[in-house]
Structure formats: C-alpha cells, structure tokens
ZADO-1210 file (C-alpha; in nm, 4 decimals, padded with zeros to 6 digits):
<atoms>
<atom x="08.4175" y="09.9309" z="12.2937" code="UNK" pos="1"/>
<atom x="08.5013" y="10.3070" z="12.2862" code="UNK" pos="2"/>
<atom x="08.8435" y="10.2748" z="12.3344" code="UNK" pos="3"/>
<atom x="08.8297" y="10.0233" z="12.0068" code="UNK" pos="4"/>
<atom x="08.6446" y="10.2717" z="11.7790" code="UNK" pos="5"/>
<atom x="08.8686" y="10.5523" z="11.9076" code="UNK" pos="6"/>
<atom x="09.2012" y="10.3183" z="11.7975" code="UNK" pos="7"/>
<atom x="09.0089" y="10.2641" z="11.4697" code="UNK" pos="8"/>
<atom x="08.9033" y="10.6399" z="11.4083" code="UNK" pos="9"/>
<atom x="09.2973" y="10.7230" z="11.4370" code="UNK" pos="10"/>
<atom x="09.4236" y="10.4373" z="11.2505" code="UNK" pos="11"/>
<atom x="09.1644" y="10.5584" z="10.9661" code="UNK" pos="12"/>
<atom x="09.2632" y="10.8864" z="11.0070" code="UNK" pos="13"/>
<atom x="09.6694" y="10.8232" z="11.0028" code="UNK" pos="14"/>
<atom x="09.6222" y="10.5404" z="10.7126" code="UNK" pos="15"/>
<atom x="09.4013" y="10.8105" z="10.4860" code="UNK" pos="16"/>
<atom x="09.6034" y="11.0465" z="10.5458" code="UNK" pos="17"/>
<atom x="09.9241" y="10.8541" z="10.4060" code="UNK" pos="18"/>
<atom x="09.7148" y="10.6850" z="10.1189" code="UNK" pos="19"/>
<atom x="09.6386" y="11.1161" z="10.0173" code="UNK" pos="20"/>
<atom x="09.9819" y="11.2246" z="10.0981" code="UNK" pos="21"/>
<atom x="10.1001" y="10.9490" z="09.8550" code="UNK" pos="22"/>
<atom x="09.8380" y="10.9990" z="09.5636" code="UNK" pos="23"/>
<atom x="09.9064" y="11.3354" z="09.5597" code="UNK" pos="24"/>
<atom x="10.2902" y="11.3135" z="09.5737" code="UNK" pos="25"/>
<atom x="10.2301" y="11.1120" z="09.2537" code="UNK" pos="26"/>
<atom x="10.0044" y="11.2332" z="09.0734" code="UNK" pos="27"/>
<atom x="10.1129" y="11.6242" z="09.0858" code="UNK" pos="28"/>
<atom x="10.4657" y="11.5219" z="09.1022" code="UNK" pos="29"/>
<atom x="10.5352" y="11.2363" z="08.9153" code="UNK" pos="30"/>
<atom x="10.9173" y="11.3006" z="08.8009" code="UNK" pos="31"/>
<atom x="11.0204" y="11.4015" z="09.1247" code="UNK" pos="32"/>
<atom x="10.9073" y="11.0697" z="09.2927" code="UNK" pos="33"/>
<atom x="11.0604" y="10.8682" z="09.0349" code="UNK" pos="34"/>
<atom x="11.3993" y="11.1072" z="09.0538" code="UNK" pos="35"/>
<atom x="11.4115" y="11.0655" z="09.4496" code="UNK" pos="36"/>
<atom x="11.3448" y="10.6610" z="09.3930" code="UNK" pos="37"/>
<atom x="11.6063" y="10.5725" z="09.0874" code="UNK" pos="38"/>
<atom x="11.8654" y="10.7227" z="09.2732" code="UNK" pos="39"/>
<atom x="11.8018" y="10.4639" z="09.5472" code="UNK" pos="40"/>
<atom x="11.7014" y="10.1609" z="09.3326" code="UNK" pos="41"/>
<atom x="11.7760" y="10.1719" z="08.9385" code="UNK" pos="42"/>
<atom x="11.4374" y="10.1263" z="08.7768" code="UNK" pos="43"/>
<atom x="11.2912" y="10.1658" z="08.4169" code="UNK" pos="44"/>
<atom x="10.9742" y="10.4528" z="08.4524" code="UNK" pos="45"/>
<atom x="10.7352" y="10.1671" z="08.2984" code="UNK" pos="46"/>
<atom x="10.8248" y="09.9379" z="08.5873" code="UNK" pos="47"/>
<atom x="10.8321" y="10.2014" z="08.8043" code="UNK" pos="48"/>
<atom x="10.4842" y="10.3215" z="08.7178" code="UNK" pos="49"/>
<atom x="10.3445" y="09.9922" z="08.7621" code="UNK" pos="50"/>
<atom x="10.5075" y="09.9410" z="09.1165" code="UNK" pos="51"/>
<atom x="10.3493" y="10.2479" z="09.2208" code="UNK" pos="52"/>
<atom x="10.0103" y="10.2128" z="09.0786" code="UNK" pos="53"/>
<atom x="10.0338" y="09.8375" z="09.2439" code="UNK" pos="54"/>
<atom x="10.1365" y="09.9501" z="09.5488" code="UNK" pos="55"/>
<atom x="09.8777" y="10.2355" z="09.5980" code="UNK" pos="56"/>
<atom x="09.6100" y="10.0024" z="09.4711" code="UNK" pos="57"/>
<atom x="09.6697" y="09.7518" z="09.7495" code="UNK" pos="58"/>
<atom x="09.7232" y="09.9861" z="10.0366" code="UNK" pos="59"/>
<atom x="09.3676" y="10.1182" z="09.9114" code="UNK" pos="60"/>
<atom x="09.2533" y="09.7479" z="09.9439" code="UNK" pos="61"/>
<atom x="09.4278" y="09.6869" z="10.2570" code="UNK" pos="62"/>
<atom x="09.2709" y="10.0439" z="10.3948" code="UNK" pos="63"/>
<atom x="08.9270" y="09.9477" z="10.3097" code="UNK" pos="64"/>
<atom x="08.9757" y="09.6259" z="10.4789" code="UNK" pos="65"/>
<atom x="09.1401" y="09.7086" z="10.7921" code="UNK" pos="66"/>
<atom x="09.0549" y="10.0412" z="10.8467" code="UNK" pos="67"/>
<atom x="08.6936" y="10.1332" z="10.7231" code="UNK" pos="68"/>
<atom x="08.5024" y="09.8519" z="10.6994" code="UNK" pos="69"/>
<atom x="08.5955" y="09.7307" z="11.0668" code="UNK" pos="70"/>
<atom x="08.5035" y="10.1399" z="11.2038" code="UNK" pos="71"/>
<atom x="08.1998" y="10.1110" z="11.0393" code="UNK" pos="72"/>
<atom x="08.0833" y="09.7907" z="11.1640" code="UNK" pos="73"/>
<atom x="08.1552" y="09.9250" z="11.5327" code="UNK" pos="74"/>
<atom x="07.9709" y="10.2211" z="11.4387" code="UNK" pos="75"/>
<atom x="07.6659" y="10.0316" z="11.3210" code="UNK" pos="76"/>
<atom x="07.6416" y="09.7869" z="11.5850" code="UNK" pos="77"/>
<atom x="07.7726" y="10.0624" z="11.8666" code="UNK" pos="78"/>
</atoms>
C-alpha cells in the first residue's frame, strides 16, 4: 500500500508539473509556441489554438482521473 501511494504521489507530482510547465509556456508565451510548432507542422493559429486548448483540457481530465482522484482515495482509505 505505501509503495502504491508513493508511485501515485510522484506520478502526481511529474504529471502537475508538466500540465504547469505547459500552461505557462502558453499562456505567457503564446507566439513562441506556435513559432516552434508551424515550423514542424504547417497550421493556421485558429486551429492551432484550439489543438492546444483541447489538448491541455484533456490532459487536465486525464490528470484528475488518473492521478488525483486515485491518491486521494488511498489517502482516505490508508
């Protein structure tokens, strides 16, 4: 059980730290990220706003889901 909620406390850790990293990269620096991206892939900034809002939206989901809620469970019940 401790070695369960340690994995968990990590992967919560690691996976909030990305979903930051990324909000910030794109919400302070906006034209940069799409600069560094439509050299790689050719993308209008409308499309490319909604891919990012999309994607950060569902990583929060995904976060919540597989990260938080499943700590704090172990840390109710533990």
């Amino acid at each position: 059980m401790q070695t369960l909620k340690t994995f968990l406390i990590w992967c919560t850790a690691i996976n909030g730290s990305l979903l930051t990293l990324w909000t910030i990269a794109f919400l302070f620096a906006p034209e940069l990220t799409y600069k560094t991206q439509s050299k790689w892939i050719p993308i209008a900034r409308e499309n490319f706003n909604l891919a990012m809002y999309s994607f950060l939206g569902l990583f929060k989901i995904l976060f919540l889901i597989f990260n938080v809620v499943p700590l704090l469970a172990l840390l109710i019940i533990g």
